[in-house]
C-alpha positions, 0 to 999 in steps of 0.5 A: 327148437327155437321159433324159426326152426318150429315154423319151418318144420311146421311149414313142410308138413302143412305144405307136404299134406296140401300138395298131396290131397290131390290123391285121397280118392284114389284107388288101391291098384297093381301091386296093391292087389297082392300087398293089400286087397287079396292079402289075406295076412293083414285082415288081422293082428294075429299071431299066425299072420305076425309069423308070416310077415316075419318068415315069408316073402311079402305076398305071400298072403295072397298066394304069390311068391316073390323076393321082397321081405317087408314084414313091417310094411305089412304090419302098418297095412294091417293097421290101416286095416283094423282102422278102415279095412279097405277104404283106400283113403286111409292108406293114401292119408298114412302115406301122405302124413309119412312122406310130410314127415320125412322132409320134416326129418331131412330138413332137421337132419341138414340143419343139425349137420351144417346150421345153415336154416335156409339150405336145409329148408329149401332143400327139404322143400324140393324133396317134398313138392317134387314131382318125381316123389309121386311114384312113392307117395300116390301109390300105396304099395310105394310106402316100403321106400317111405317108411324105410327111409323114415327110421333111417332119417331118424337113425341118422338123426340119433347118429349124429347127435350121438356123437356130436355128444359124445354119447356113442354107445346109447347112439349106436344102439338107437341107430341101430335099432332104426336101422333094423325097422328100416331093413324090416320095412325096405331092402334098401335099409342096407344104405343106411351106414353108407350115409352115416359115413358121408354125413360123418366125412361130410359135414362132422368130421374136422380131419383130413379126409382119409382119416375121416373116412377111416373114423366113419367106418369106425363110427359104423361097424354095428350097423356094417354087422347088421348089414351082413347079418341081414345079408346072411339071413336073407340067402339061409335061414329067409331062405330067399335063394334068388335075393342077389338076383333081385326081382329079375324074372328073366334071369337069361336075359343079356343084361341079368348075366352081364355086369358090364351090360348094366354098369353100361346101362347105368351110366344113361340111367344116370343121365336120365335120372338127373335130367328128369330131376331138373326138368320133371315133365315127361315123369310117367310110370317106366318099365322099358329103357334101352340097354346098353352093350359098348361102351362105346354108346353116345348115352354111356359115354355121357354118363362116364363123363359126368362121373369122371367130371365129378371125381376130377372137381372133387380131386380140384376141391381136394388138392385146393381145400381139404389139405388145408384142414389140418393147419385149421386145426390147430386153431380154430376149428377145434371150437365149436363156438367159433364162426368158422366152424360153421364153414363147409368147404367145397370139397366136403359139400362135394363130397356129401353132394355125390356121396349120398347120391350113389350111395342112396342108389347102390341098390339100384345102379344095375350091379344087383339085377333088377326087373325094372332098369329104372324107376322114379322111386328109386331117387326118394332120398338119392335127390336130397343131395343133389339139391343141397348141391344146387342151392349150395352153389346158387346162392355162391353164385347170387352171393359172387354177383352181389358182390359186383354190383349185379343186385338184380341177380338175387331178386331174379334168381329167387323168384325164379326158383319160386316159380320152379317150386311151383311149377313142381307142386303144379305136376306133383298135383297133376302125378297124385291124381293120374296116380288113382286112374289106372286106366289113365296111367298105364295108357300114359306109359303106352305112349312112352312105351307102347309095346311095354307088356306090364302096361299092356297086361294092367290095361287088360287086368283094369278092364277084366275087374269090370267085367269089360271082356272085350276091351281087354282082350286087345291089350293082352293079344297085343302083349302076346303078339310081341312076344312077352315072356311076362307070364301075367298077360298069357295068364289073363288071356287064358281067364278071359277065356275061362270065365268070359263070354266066348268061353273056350276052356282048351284055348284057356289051358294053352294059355296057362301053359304058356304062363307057367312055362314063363314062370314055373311059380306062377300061383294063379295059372296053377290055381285056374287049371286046378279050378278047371281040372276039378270042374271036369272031374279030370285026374290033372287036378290032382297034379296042379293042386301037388304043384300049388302044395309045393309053391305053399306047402302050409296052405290048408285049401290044398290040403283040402282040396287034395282030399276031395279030389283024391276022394272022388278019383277013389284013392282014399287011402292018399285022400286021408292023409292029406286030411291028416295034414290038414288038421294039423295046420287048422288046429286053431282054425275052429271053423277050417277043422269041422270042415275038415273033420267033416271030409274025414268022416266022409272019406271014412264012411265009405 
């Protein structure tokens, strides 16, 4: 790495620490609750909770179910943990550090592929600062994309230098085993030989395209056979029966059960997305966004236009560039050390341009139903692209009027665009410190989105944690009153009513009815109706603590709690077995058995 190339990557991490100090004194919050502060699996490097990161969905730890499979991102929680436990500014520090480090990884990705410093820079440098990473970064819960995006920059890296080397297998095996940690850490993994297959066809190929496209996908089959192991083990062995429907909780919903309906959607998803990139000042967190049934809709049109207007220049490109290719071969191009192989045509910029955009977004385009129809998130690594496009074309555009005399125009456009970079890390800030007020956040979305039950329920759970009964009341009748089928509000609703001043126990039954009539899953509404039921002495107990047994079958407390129950209504015989149960799954829990142990013997005595 020469001097040049040394300062550059030093700048984008220096630059990328600064612009996000902004959110060291934060707060851990939303789903942060499940993946850290009530997960019990991270408190410790054991073998029990290594186990469950690899065999159980990620929130499990705190008793929740879910279809996200992150055993690594766990285990860097559990690092940060055995460093600081929960102060939150270890977890903002490792999220700061991984994201600075990414950009460093895009821009030494960019220059390996098309040598040109300045475009590989500046387009790491707008990946870095823009306003839209915020979502990712400032929220500790955002790491899965970080750190999945982390090992495929760097398999990517091993990639492309592999076969630029001609060292093919020892490529394919480290790509390969990045690929693997990024699977492990994000779904979003499965991209990663989608992206070889641009960057190949993009910018290391020298053949015609269709045979370029042949030879990347030759180049890929490995990490296409570990995209469908992981596929496999996903819907059998992980057993993560609602996988293909991805986090969409209300799976009667139009949108969920018509790929019409979200193609549609996407389309103003894409619009949106591309406009909020170039002009990031409404960014705010999103949960609500219009659906889209015709075709016919003014927003799907638009994005059916844009993407019919990207495949019509791509085929321009094509017809006018690419096919001359093959002549090049029989030259020039064949010589590394030739100048012109430095060149990248228009169509292969295209190509890259638009070729790592949706295949970065597949995941999220609406063809797998998701529970949220657009996030900011979901553009971390998408954007690189689209800004390799823009300053591609701008500095063609500098370079055309140069030519003609304007050369004003270079001077104006360059510190335009730096007023524009700063104008980004200028929100950016603004994003990483609303990022550690929840209050201020959610209430931000309600001005968006004012019915929106997510952030009605979070303003109601922020107000709960703080003992403020009243003030959250409002938030969850509201979402009530709107017919929310977000099971969590019903769920808060009832708690207030459990353990707040106005304390009404069967209005607070109702309520968790209603939640687990929503989600039949619901861990927490279970749990309070079993803390209830048990306060009572009622028989019911018996029933929803069964039920939490079947949501976590190797969760000693129910055992447990079984037993006692069971003990005291006088079915001791049932009693005892659950006991039984229980020290099997305590055996190594020293402190667990005796309270077992002890349960046994008063079961016994009697």
């Amino acid at each position: 790495m020469n001097k040049k190339t040394l300062i550059c990557a030093v700048s984008l991490f220096l630059i990328g620490f600064v612009i996000y100090v902004a959110d060291l004194n934060n707060t851990l919050f939303f789903d942060d609750q499940s993946l850290i502060i009530n997960n019990d699996s991270i408190t410790e490097f054991s073998m029990s909770n290594t186990k469950q990161w690899f065999t159980e969905n990620a929130f499990a730890g705190a008793n929740r179910l879910s279809e996200y499979y992150r055993p690594l991102l766990l285990a860097s929680f559990a690092a940060n943990y055995a460093v600081h436990g929960l102060e939150p500014i270890g977890y903002f520090l490792t999220n700061n550090a991984i994201h600075a480090l990414n950009a460093v990884l895009i821009f030494w990705l960019l220059l390996l592929v098309q040598k040109k410093r300045w475009l590989a820079f500046f387009s790491a440098l707008i990946f870095l600062v823009h306003p839209m990473q915020s979502e990712t970064v400032a929220y500790v819960a955002g790491r899965g994309d970080l750190l999945s995006s982390f090992f495929m920059l760097l398999g990517l890296i091993t990639w492309v230098k592999g076969t630029e080397l001609k060292r093919f297998f020892l490529s394919m095996f480290l790509s390969s085993i990045f690929l693997i940690l990024a699977l492990l850490s994000r779904e979003n993994g499965i991209v990663f030989p989608f992206l070889a297959i641009v960057l190949y066809v993009a910018f290391l190929s020298r053949e015609v395209f269709w045979k370029s496209l042949r030879d990347a996908f030759a180049y890929v089959i490995p990490h296409l056979i570990i995209v469908a192991v992981y596929f496999a083990l996903r819907l059998t062995v992980l057993n993560f029966k609602d996988f293909l429907n991805f986090g969409n909780y209300n799976t009667t919903s139009l949108y969920a059960q018509n790929i019409f309906v979200r193609l549609y959607t996407f389309m103003h998803v894409l619009l949106e997305y591309l406009r909020t990139y170039l002009w990031p000042t409404n960014v705010h967190l999103r949960f609500l966004f219009p659906i889209h049934e015709s075709f016919f809709d003014w927003p799907v049109l638009g994005g059916v236009s844009l993407v019919l207007f990207i495949f019509v220049i791509g085929f321009v490109f094509y017809k006018k560039e690419d096919l001359k290719l093959e002549e090049r071969n029989s030259r020039q191009i064949k010589n590394p050390k030739s100048e012109n192989s430095k060149h990248i045509s228009n169509f292969r910029i295209w190509v890259f341009g638009w070729g790592w955009f949706f295949a970065a977004l597949v995941p999220s385009s609406g063809i797998i139903p998701t529970n949220v129809i657009i996030q900011d998130h979901r553009l971390y690594l998408a954007m690189v692209s689209i800004s390799i496009l823009g300053l591609y074309y701008g500095w063609m555009g500098i370079e055309y009027a140069h030519a003609r005399g304007f050369e004003f125009v270079k001077p104006l456009v360059l510190s335009v665009f730096a007023l524009y970079i700063g104008f980004f890390s200028w929100i950016t800030v603004e994003r990483a410190i609303i990022w550690g007020k929840p209050d201020e956040l959610f209430a931000e979305t309600l001005k968006y989105e004012p019915n929106e039950a997510h952030a009605l329920n979070q303003l109601g759970a922020y107000h709960i944690d703080r003992g403020e009964y009243e003030k959250a009341e409002p938030y969850l009748r509201t979402a009530i009153e709107n017919g929310t089928i977000f099971s969590h509000a019903y769920n808060n609703m009832g708690y207030i009513l459990q353990i707040g001043p106005e304390k009404n126990l069967d209005k607070a039954i109702l309520y968790y009815n209603k939640a687990i009539e929503l989600d039949p899953k619901s861990w927490f509404a279970n749990q309070h109706l079993v803390e209830i039921y048990m306060e009572q002495g009622d028989a019911k107990a018996v029933y929803y603590l069964k039920k939490l047994n079947e949501l976590r079958p190797k969760n000693a407390n129910i055992h447990y709690n079984l037993a006692l129950v069971l003990n005291a209504l006088g079915e001791k015989a049932e009693a005892l077995q659950w006991v039984t149960k229980g020290l099997v799954l305590v055996q190594n829990d020293t402190s667990a058995r005796q309270a077992f142990e002890e349960l046994k013997t008063k079961i016994l005595s009697f």
